[in-house]
PDB file of N, CA, C and O in Angstrom:
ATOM      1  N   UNK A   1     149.981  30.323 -10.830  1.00  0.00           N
ATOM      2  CA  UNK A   1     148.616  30.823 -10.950  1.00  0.00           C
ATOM      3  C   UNK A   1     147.633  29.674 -11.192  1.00  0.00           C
ATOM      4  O   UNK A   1     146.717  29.488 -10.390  1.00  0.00           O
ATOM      5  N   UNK A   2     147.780  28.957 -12.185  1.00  0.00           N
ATOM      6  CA  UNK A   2     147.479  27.339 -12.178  1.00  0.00           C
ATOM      7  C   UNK A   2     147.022  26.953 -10.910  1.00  0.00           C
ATOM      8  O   UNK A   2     145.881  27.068 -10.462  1.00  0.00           O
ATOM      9  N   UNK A   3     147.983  26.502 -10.395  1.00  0.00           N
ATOM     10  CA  UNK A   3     147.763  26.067  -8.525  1.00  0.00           C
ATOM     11  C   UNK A   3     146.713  26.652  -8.078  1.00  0.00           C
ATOM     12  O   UNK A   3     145.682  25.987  -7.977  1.00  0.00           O
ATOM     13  N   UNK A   4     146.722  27.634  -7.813  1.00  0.00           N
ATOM     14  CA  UNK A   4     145.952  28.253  -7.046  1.00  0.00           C
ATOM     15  C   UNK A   4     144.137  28.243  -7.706  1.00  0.00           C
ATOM     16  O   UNK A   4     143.248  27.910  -6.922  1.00  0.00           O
ATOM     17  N   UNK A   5     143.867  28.544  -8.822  1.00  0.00           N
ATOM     18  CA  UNK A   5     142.548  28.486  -9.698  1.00  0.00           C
ATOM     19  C   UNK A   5     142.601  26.618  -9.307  1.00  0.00           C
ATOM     20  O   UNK A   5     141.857  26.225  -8.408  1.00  0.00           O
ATOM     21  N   UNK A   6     143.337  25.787  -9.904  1.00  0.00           N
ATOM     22  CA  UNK A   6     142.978  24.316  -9.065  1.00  0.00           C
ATOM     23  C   UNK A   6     142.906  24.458  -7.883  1.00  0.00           C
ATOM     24  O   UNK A   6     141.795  23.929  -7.876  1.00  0.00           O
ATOM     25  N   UNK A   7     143.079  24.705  -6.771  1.00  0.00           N
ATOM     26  CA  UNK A   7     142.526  24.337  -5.694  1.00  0.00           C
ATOM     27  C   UNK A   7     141.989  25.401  -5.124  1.00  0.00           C
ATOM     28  O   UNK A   7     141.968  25.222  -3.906  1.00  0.00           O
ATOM     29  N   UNK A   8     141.508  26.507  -5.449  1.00  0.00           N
ATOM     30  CA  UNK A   8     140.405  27.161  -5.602  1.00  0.00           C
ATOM     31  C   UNK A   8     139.000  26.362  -5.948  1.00  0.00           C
ATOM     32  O   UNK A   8     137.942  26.432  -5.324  1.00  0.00           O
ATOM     33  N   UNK A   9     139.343  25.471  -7.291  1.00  0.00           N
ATOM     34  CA  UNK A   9     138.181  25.142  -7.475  1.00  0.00           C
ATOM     35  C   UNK A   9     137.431  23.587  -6.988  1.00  0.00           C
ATOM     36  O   UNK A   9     136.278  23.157  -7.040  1.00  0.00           O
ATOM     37  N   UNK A  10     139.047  22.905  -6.390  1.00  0.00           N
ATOM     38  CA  UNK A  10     138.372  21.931  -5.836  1.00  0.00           C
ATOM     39  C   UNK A  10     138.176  22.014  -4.355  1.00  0.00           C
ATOM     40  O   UNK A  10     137.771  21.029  -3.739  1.00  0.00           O
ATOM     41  N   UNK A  11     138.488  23.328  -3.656  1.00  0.00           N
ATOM     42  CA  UNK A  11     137.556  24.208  -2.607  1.00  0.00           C
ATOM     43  C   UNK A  11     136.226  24.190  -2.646  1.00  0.00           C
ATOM     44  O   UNK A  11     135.475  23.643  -1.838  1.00  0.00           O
ATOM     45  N   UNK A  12     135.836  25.039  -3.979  1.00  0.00           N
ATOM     46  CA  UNK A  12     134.419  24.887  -4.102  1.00  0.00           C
ATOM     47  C   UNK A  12     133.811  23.912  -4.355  1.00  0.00           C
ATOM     48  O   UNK A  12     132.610  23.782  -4.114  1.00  0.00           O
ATOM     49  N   UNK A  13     134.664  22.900  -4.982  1.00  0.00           N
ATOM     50  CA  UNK A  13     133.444  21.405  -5.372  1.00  0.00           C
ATOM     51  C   UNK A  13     133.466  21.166  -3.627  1.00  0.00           C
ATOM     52  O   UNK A  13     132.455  21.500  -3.008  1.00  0.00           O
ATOM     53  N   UNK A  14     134.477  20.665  -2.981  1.00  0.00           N
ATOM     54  CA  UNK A  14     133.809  20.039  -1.893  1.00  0.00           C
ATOM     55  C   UNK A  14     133.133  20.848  -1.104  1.00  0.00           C
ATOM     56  O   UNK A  14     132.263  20.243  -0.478  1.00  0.00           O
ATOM     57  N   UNK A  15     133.202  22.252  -0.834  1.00  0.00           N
ATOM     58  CA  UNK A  15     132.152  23.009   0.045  1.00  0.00           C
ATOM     59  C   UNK A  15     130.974  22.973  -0.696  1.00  0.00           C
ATOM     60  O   UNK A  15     130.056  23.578  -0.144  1.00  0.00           O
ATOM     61  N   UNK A  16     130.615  22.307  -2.087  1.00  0.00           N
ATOM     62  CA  UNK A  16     129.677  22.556  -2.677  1.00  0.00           C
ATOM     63  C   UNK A  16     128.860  21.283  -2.393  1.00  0.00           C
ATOM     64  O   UNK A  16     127.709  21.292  -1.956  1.00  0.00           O
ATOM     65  N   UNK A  17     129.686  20.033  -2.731  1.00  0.00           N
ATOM     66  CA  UNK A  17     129.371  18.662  -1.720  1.00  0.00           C
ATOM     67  C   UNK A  17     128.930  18.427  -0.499  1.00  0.00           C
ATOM     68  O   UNK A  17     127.959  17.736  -0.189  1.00  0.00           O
ATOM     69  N   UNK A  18     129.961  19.258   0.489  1.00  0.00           N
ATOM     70  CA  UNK A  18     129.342  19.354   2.005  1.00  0.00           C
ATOM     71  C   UNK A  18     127.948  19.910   2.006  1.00  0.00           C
ATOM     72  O   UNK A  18     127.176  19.564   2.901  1.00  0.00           O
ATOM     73  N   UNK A  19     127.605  20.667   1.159  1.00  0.00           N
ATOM     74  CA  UNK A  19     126.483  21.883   1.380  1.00  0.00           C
ATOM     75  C   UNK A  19     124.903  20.524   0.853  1.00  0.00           C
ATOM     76  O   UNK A  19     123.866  20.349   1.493  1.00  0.00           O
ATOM     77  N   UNK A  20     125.344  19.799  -0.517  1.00  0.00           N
ATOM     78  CA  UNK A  20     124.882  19.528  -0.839  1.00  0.00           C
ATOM     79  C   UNK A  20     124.378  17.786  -0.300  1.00  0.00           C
ATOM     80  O   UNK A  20     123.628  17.126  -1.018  1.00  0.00           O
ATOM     81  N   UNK A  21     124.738  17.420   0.583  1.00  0.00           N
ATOM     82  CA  UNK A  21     125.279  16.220   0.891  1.00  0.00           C
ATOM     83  C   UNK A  21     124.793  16.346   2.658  1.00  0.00           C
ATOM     84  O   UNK A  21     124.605  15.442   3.472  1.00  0.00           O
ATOM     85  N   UNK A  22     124.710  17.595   2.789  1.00  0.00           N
ATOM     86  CA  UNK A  22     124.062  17.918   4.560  1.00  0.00           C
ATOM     87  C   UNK A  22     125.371  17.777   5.503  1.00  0.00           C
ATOM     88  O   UNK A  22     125.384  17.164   6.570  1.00  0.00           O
ATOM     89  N   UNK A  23     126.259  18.323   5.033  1.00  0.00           N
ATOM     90  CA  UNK A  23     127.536  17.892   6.077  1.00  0.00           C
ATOM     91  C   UNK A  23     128.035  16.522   5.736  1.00  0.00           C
ATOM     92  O   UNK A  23     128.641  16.030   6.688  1.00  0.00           O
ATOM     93  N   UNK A  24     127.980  15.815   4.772  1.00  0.00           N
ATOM     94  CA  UNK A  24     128.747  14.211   4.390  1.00  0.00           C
ATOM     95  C   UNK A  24     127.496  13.501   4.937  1.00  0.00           C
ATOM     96  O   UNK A  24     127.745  12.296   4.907  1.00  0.00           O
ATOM     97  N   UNK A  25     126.312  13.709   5.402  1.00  0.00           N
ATOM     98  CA  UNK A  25     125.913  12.812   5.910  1.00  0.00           C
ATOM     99  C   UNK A  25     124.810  12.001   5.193  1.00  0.00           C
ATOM    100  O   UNK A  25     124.347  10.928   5.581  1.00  0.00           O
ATOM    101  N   UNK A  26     124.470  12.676   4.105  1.00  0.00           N
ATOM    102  CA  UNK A  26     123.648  11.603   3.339  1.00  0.00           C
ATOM    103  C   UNK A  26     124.815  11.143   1.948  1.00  0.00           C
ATOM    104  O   UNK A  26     126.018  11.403   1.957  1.00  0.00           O
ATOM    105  N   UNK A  27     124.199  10.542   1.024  1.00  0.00           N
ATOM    106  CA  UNK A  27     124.573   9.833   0.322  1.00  0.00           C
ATOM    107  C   UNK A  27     124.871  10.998  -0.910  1.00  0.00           C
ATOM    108  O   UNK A  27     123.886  11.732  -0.985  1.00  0.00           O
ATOM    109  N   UNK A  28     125.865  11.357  -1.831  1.00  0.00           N
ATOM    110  CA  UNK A  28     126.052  12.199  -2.954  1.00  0.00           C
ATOM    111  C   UNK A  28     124.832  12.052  -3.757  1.00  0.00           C
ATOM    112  O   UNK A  28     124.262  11.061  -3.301  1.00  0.00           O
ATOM    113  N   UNK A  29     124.027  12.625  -4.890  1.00  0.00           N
ATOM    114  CA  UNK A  29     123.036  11.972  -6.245  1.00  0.00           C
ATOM    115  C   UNK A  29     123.909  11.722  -7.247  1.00  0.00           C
ATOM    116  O   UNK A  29     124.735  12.547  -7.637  1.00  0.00           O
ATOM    117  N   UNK A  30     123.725  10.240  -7.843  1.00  0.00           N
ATOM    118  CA  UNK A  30     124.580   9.614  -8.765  1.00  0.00           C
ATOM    119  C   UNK A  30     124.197  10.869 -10.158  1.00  0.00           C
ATOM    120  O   UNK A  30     123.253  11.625 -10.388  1.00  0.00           O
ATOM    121  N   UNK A  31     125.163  10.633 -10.661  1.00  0.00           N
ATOM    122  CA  UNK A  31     124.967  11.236 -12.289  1.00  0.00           C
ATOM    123  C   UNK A  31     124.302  10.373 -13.260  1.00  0.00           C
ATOM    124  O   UNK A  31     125.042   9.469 -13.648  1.00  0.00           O
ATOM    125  N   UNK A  32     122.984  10.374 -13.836  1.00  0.00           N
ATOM    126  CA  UNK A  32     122.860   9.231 -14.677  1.00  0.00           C
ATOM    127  C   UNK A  32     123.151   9.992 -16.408  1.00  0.00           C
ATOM    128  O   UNK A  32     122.776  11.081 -16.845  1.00  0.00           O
ATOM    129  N   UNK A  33     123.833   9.060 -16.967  1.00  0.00           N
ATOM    130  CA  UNK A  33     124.190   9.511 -18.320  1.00  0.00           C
ATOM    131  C   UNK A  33     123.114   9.214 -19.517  1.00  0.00           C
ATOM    132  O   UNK A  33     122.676   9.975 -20.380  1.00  0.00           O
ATOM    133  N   UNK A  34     122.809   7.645 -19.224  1.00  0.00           N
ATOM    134  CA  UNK A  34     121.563   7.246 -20.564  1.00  0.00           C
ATOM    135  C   UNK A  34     120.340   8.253 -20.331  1.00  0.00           C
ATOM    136  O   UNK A  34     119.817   8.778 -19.348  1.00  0.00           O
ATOM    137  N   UNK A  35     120.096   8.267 -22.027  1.00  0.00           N
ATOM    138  CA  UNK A  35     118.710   8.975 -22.523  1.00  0.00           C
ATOM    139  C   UNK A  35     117.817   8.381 -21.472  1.00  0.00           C
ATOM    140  O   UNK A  35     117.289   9.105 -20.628  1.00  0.00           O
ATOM    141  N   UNK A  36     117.604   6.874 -21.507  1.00  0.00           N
ATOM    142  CA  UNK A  36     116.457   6.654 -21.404  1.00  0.00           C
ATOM    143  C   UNK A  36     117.078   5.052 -20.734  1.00  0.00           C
ATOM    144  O   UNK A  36     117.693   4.176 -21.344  1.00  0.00           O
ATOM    145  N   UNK A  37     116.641   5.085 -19.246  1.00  0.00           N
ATOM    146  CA  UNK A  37     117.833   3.712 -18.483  1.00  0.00           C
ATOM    147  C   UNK A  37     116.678   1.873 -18.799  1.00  0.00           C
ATOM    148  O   UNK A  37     117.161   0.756 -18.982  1.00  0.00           O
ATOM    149  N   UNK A  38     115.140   2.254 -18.746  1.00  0.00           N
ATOM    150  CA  UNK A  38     115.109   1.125 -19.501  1.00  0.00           C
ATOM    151  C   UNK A  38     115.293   0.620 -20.524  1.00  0.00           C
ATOM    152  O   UNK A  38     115.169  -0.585 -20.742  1.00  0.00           O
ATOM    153  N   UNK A  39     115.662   1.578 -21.421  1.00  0.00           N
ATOM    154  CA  UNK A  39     115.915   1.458 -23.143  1.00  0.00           C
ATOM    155  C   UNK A  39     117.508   0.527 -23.004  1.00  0.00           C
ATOM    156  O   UNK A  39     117.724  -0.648 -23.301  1.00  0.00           O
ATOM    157  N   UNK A  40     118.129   1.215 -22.634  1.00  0.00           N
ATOM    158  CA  UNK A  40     119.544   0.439 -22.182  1.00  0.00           C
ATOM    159  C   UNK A  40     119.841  -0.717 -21.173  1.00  0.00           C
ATOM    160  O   UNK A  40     121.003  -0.769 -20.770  1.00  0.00           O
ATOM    161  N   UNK A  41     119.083  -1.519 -20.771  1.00  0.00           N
ATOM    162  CA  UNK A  41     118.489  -2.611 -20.009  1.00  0.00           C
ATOM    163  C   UNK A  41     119.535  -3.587 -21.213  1.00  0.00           C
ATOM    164  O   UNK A  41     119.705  -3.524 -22.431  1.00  0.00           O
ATOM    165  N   UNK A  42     120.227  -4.718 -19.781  1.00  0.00           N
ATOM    166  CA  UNK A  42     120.350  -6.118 -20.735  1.00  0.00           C
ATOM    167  C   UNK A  42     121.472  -6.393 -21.163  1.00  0.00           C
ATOM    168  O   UNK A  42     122.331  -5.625 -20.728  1.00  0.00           O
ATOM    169  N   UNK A  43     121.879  -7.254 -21.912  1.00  0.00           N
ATOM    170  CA  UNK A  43     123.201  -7.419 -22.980  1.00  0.00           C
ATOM    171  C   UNK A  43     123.325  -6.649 -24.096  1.00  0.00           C
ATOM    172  O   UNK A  43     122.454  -6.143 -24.804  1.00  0.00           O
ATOM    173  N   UNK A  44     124.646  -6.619 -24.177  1.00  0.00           N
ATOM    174  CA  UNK A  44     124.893  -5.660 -25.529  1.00  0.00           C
ATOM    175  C   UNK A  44     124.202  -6.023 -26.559  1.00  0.00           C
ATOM    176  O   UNK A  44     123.697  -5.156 -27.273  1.00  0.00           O
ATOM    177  N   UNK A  45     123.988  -7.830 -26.933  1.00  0.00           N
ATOM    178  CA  UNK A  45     123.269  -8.518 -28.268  1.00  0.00           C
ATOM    179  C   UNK A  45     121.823  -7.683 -27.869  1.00  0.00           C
ATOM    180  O   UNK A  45     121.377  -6.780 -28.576  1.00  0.00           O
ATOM    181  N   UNK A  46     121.326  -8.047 -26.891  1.00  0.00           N
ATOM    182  CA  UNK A  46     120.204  -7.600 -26.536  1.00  0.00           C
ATOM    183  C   UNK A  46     119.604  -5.977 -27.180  1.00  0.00           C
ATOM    184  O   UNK A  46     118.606  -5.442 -27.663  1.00  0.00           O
ATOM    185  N   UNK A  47     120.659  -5.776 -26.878  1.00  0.00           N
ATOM    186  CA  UNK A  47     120.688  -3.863 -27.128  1.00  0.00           C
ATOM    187  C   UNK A  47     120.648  -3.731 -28.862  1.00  0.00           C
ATOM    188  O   UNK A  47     119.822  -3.128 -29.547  1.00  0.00           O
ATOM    189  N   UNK A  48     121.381  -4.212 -29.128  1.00  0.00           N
ATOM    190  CA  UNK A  48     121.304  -4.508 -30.745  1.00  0.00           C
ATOM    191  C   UNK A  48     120.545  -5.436 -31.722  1.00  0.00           C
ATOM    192  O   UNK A  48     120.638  -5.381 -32.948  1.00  0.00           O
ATOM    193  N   UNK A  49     119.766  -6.315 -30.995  1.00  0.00           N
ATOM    194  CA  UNK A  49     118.558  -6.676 -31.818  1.00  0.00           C
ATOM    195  C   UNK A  49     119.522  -7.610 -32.170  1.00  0.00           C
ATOM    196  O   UNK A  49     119.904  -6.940 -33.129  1.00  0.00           O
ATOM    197  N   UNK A  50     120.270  -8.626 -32.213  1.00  0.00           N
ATOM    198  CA  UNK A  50     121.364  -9.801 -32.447  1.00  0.00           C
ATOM    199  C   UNK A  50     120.471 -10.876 -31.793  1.00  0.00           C
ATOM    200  O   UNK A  50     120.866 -12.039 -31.709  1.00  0.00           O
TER     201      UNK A  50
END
């Protein structure tokens, strides 16, 4: 039953990709994780005021 709900659902991610993506033909949208991406700019010392 396992099996099947997994690839059930990685069915839907990629028909959800194709759909979203125009048929593979443009580029995926990256995931960005930081709050805030110039705040996180630089070296780690940097980042920490070192």
């Amino acid at each position: 039953m396992a099996i099947y709900l997994g690839l059930g659902w990685l069915a839907l991610g990629i028909v959800y990709l194709a759909i979203l993506t125009k048929g593979f033909r443009k580029t995926p949208p990256e995931m960005n994780t930081e709050a805030d991406p110039k705040e996180n700019q630089g070296t780690a010392e940097a980042r920490l005021g070192a």
